[in-house]
CHARMM internal coordinates of N, CA and C (Angstrom, degrees):
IC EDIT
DIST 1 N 1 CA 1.4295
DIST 1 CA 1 C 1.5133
ANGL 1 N 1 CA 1 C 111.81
DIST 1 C 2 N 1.2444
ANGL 1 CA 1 C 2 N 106.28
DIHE 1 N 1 CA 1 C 2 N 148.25
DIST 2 N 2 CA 1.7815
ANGL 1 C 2 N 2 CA 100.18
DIHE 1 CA 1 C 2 N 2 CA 169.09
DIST 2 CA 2 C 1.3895
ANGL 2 N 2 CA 2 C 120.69
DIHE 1 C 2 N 2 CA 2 C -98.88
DIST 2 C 3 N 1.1598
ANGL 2 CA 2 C 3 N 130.91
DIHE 2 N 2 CA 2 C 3 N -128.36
DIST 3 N 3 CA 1.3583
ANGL 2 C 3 N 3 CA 119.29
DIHE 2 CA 2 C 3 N 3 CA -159.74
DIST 3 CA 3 C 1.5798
ANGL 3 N 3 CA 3 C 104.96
DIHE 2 C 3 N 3 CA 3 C -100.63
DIST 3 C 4 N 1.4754
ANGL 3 CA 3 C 4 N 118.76
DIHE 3 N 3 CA 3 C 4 N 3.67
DIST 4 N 4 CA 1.1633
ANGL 3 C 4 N 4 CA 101.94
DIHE 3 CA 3 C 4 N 4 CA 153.13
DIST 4 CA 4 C 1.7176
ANGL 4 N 4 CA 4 C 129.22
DIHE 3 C 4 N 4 CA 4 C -110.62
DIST 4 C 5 N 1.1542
ANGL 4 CA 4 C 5 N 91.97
DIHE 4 N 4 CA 4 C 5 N 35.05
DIST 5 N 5 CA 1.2307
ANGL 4 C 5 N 5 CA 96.58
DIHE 4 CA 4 C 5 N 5 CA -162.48
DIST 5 CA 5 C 1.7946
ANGL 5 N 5 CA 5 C 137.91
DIHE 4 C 5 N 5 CA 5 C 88.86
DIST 5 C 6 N 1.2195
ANGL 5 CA 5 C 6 N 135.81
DIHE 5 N 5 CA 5 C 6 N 178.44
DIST 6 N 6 CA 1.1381
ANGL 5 C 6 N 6 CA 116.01
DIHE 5 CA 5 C 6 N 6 CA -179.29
DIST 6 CA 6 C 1.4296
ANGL 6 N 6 CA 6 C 109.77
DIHE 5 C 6 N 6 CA 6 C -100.99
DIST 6 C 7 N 1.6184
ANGL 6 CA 6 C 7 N 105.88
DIHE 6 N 6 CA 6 C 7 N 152.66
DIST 7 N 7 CA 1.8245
ANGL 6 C 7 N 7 CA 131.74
DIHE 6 CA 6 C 7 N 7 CA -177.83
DIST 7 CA 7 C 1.4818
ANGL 7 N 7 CA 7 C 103.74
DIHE 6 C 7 N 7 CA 7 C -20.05
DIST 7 C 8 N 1.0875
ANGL 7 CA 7 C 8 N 145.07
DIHE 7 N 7 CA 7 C 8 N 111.99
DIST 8 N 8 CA 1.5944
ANGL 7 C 8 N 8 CA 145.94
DIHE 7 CA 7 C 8 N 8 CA 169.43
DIST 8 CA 8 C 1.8684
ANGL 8 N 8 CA 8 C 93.17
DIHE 7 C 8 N 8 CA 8 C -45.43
DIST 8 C 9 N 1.5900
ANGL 8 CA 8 C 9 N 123.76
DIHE 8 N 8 CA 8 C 9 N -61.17
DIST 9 N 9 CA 1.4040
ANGL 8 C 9 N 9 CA 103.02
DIHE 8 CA 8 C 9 N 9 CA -175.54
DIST 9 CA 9 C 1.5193
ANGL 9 N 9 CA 9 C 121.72
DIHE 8 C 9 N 9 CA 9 C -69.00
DIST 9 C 10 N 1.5423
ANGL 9 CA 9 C 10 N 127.44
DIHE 9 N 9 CA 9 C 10 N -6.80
DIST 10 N 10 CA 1.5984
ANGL 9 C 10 N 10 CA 117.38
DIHE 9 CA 9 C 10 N 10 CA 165.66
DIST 10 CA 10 C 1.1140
ANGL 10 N 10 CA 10 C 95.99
DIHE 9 C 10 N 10 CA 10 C -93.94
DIST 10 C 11 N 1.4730
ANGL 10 CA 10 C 11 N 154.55
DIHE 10 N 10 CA 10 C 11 N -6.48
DIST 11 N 11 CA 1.6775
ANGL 10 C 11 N 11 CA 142.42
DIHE 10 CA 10 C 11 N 11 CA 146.92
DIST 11 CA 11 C 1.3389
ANGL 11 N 11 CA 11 C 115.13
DIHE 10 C 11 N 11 CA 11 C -43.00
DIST 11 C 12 N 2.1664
ANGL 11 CA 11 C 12 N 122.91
DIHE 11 N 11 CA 11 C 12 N -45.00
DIST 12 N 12 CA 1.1152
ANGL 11 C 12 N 12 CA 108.79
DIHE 11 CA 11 C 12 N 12 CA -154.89
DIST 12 CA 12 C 1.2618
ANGL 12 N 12 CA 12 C 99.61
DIHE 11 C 12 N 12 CA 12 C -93.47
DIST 12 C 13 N 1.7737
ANGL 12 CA 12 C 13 N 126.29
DIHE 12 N 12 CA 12 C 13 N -6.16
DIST 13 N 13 CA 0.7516
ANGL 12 C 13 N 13 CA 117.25
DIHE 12 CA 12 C 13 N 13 CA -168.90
DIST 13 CA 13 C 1.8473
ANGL 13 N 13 CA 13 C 111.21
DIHE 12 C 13 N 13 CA 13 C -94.81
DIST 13 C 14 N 1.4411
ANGL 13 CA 13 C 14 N 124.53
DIHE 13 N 13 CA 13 C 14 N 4.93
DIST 14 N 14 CA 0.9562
ANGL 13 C 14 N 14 CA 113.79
DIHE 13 CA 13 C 14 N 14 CA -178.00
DIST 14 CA 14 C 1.9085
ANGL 14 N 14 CA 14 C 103.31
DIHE 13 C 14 N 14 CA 14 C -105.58
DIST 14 C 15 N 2.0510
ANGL 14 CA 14 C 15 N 77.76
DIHE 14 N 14 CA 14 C 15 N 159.72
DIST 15 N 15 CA 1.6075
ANGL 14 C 15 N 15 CA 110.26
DIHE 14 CA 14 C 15 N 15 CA -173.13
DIST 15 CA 15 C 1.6886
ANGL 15 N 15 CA 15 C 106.57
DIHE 14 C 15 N 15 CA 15 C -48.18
DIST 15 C 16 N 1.3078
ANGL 15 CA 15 C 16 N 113.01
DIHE 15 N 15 CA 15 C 16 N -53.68
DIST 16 N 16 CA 1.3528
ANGL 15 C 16 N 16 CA 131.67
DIHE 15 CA 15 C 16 N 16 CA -175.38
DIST 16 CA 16 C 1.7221
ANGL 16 N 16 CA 16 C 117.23
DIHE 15 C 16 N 16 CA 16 C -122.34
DIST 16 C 17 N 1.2845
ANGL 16 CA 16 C 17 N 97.31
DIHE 16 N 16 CA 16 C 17 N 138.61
DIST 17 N 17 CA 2.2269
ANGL 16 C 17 N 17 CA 107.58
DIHE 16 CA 16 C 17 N 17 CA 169.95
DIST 17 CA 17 C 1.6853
ANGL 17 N 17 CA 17 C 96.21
DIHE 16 C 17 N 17 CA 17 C -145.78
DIST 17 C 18 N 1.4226
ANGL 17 CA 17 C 18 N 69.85
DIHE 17 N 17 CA 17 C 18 N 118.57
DIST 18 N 18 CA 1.7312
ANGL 17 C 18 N 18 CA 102.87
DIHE 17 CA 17 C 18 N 18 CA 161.71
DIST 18 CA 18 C 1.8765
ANGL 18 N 18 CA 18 C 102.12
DIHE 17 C 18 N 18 CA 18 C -76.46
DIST 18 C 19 N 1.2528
ANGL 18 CA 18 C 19 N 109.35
DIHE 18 N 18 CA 18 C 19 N 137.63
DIST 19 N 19 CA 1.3280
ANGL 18 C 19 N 19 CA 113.67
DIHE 18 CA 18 C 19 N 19 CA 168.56
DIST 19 CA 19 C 1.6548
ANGL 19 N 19 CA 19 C 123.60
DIHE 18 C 19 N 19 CA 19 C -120.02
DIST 19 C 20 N 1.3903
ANGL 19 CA 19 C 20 N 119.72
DIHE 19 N 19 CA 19 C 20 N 84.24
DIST 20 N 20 CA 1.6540
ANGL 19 C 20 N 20 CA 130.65
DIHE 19 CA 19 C 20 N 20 CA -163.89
DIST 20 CA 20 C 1.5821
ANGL 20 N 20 CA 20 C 89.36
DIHE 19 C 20 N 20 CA 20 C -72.43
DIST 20 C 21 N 1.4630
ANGL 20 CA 20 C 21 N 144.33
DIHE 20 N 20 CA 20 C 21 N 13.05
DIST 21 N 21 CA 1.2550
ANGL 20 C 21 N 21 CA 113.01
DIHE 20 CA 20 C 21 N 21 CA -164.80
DIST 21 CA 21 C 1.9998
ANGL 21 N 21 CA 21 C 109.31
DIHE 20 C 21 N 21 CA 21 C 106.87
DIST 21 C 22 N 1.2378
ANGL 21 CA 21 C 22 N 84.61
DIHE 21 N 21 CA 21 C 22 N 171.63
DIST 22 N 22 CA 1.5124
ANGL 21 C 22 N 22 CA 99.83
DIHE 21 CA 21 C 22 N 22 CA 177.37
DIST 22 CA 22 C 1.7647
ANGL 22 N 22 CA 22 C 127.89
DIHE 21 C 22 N 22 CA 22 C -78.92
DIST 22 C 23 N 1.6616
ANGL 22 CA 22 C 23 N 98.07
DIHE 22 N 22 CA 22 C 23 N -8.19
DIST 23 N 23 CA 1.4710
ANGL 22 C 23 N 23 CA 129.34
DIHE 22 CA 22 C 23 N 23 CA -174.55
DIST 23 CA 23 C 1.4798
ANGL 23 N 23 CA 23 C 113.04
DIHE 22 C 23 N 23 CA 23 C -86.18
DIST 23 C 24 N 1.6225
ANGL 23 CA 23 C 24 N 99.20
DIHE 23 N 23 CA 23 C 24 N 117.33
DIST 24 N 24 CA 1.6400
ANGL 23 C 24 N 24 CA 85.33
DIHE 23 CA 23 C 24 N 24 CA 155.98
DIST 24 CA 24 C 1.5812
ANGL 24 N 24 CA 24 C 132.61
DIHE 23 C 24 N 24 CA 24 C -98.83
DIST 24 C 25 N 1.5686
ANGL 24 CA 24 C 25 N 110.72
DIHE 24 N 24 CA 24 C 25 N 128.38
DIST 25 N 25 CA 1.3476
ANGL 24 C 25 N 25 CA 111.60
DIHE 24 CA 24 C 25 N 25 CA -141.01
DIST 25 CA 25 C 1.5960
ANGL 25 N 25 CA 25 C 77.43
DIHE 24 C 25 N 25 CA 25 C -120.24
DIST 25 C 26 N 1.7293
ANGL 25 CA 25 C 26 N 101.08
DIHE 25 N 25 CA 25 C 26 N 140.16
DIST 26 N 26 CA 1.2493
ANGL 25 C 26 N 26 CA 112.40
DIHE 25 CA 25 C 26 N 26 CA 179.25
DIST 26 CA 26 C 1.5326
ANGL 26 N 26 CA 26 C 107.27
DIHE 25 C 26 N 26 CA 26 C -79.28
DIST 26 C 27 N 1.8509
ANGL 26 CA 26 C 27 N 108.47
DIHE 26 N 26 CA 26 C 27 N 150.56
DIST 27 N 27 CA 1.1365
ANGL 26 C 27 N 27 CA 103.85
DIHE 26 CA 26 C 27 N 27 CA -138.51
DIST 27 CA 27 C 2.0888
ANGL 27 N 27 CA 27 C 112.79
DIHE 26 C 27 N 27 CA 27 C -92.58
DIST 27 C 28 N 1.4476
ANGL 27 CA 27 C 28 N 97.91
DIHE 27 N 27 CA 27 C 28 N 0.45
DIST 28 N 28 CA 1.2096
ANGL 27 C 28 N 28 CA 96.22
DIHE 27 CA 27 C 28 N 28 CA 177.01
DIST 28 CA 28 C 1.7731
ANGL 28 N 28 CA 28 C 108.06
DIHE 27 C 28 N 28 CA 28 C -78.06
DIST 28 C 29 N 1.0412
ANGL 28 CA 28 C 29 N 116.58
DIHE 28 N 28 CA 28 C 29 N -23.68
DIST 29 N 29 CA 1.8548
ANGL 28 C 29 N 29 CA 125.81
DIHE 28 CA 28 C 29 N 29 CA 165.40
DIST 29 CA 29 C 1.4795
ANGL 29 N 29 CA 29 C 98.50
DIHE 28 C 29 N 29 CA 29 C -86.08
DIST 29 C 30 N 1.1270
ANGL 29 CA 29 C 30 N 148.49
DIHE 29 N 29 CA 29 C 30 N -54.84
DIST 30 N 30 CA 1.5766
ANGL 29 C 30 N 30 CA 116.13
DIHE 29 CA 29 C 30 N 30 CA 159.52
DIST 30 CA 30 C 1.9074
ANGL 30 N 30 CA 30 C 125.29
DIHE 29 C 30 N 30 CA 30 C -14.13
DIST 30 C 31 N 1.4161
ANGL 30 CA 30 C 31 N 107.26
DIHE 30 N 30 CA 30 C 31 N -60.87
DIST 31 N 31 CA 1.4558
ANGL 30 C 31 N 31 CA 118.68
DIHE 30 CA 30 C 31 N 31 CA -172.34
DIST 31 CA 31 C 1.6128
ANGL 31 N 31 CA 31 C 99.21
DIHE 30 C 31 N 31 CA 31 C -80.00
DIST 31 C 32 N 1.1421
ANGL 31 CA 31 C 32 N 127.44
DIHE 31 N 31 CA 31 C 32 N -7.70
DIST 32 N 32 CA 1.3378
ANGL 31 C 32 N 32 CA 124.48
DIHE 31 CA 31 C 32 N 32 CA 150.60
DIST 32 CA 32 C 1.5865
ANGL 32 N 32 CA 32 C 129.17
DIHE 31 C 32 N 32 CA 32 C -64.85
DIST 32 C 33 N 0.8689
ANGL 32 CA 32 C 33 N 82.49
DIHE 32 N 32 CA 32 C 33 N -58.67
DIST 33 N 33 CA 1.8810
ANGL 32 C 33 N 33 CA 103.51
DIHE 32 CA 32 C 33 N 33 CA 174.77
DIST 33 CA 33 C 1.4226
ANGL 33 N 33 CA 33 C 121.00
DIHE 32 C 33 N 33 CA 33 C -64.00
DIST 33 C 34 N 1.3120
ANGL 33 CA 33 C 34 N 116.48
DIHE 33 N 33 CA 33 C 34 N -49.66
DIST 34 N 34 CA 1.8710
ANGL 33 C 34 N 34 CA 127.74
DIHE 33 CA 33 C 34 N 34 CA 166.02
DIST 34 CA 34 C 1.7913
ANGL 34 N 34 CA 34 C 90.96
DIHE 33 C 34 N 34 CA 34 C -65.93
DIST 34 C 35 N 0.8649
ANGL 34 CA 34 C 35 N 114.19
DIHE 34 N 34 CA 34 C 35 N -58.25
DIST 35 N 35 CA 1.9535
ANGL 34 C 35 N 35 CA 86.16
DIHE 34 CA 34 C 35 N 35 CA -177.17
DIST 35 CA 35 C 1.3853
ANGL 35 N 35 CA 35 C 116.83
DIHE 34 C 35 N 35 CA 35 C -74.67
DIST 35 C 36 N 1.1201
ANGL 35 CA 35 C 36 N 135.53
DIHE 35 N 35 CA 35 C 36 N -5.54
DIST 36 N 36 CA 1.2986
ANGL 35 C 36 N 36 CA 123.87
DIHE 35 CA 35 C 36 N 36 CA 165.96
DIST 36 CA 36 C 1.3701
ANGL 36 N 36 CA 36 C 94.93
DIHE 35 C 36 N 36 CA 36 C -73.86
DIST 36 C 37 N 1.2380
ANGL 36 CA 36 C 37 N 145.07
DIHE 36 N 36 CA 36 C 37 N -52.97
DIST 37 N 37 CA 1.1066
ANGL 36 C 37 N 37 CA 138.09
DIHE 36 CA 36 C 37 N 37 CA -128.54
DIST 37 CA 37 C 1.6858
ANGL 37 N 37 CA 37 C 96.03
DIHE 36 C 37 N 37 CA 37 C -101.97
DIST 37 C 38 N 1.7006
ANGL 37 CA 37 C 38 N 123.74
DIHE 37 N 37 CA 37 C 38 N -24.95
DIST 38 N 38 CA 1.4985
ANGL 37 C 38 N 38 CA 105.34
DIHE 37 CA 37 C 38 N 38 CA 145.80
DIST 38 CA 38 C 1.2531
ANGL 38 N 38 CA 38 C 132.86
DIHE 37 C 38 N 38 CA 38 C -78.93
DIST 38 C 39 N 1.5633
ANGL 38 CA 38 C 39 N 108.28
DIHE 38 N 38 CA 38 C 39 N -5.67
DIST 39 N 39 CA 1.3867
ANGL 38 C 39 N 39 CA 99.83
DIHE 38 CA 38 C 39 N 39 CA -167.00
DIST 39 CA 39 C 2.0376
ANGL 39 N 39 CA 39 C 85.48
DIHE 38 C 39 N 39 CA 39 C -90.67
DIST 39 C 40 N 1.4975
ANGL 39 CA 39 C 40 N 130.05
DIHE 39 N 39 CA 39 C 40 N -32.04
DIST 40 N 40 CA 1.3047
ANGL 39 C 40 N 40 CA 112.47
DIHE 39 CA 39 C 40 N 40 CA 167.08
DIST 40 CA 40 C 2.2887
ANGL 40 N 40 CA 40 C 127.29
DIHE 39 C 40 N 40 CA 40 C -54.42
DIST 40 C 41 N 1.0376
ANGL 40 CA 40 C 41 N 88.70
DIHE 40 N 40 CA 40 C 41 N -37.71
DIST 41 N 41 CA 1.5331
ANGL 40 C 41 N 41 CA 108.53
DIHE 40 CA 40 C 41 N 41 CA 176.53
DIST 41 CA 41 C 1.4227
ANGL 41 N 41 CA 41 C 105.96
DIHE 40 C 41 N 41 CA 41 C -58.49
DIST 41 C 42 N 1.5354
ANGL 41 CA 41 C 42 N 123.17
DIHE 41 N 41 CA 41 C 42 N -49.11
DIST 42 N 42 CA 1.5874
ANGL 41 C 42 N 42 CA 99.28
DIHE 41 CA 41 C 42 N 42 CA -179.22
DIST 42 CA 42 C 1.3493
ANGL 42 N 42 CA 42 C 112.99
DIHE 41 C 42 N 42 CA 42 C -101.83
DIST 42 C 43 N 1.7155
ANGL 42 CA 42 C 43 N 129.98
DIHE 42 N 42 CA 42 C 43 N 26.82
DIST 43 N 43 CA 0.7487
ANGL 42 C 43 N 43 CA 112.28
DIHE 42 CA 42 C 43 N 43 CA 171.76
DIST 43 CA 43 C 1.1763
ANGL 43 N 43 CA 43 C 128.50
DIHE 42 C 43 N 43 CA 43 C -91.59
DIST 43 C 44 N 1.7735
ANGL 43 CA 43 C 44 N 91.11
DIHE 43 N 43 CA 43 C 44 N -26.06
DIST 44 N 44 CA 1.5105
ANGL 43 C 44 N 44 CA 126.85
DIHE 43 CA 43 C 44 N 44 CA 169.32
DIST 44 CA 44 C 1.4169
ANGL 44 N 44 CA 44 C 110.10
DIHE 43 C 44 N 44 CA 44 C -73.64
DIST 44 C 45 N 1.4676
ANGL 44 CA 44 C 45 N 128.19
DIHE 44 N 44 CA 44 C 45 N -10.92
DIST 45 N 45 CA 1.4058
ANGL 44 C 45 N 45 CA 103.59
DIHE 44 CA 44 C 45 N 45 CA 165.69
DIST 45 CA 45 C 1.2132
ANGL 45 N 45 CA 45 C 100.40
DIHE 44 C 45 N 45 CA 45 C -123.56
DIST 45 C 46 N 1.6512
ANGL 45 CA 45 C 46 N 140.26
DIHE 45 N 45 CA 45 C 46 N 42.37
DIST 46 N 46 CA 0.9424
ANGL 45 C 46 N 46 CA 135.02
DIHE 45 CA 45 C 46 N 46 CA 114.98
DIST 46 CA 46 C 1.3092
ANGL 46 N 46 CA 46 C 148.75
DIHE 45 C 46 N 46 CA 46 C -91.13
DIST 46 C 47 N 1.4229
ANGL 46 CA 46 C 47 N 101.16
DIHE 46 N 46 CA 46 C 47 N 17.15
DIST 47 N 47 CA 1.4207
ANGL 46 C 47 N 47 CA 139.18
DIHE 46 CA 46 C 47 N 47 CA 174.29
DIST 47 CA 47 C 1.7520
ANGL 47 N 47 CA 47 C 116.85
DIHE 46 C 47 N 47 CA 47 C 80.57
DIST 47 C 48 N 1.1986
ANGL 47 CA 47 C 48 N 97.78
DIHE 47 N 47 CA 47 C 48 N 0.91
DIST 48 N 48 CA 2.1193
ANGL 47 C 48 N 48 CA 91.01
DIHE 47 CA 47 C 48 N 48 CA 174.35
DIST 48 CA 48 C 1.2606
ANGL 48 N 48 CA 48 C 84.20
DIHE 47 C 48 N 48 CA 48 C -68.82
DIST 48 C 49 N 1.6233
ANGL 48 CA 48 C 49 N 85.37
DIHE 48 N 48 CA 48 C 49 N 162.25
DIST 49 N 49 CA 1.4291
ANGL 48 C 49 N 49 CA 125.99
DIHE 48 CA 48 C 49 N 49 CA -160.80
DIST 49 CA 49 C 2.1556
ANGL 49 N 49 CA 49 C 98.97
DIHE 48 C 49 N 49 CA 49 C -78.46
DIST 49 C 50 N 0.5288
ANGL 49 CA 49 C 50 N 102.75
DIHE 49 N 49 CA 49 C 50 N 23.15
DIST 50 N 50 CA 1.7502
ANGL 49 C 50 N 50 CA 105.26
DIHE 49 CA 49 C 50 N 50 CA -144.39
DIST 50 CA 50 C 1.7941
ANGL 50 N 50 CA 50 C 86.60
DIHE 49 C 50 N 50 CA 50 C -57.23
DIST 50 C 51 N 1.3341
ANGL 50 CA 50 C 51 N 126.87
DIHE 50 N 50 CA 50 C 51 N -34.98
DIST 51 N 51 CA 1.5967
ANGL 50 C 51 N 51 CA 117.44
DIHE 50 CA 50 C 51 N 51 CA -167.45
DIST 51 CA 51 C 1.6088
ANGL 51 N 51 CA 51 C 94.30
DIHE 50 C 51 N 51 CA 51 C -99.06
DIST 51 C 52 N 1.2848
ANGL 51 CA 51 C 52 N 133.27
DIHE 51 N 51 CA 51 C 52 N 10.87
DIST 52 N 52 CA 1.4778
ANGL 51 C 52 N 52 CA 133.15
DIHE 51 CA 51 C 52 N 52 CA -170.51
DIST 52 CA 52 C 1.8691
ANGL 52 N 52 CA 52 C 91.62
DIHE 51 C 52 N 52 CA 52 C -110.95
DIST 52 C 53 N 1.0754
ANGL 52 CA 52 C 53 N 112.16
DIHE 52 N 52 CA 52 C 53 N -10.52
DIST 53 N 53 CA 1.7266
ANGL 52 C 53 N 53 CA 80.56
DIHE 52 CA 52 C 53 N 53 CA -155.28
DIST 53 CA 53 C 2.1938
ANGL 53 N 53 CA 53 C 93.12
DIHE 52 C 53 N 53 CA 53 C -100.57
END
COOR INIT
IC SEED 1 N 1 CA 1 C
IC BUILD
């Protein structure tokens, strides 16, 4: 997508939408942010302390 984001008709047409917010965030800090946020998720459900310390 460019700076307004991506085509409303290739949005409705897809399987899956991620929703980062109302922001369009350039996309190499996108793939920053979605892996922190799995690499926080299984740490926490594999029980390290990772959001405790």
């Amino acid at each position: 997508g460019g700076a307004d984001g991506i085509d409303p008709d290739l949005r409705d047409r897809a399987r899956l939408v991620l929703n980062l917010g109302k922001l369009t965030w350039p996309h190499q800090l996108v793939r920053i942010l979605i892996a922190e946020q799995l690499y926080r998720a299984v740490t926490i459900l594999t029980g390290h302390p990772y959001h405790r310390v």
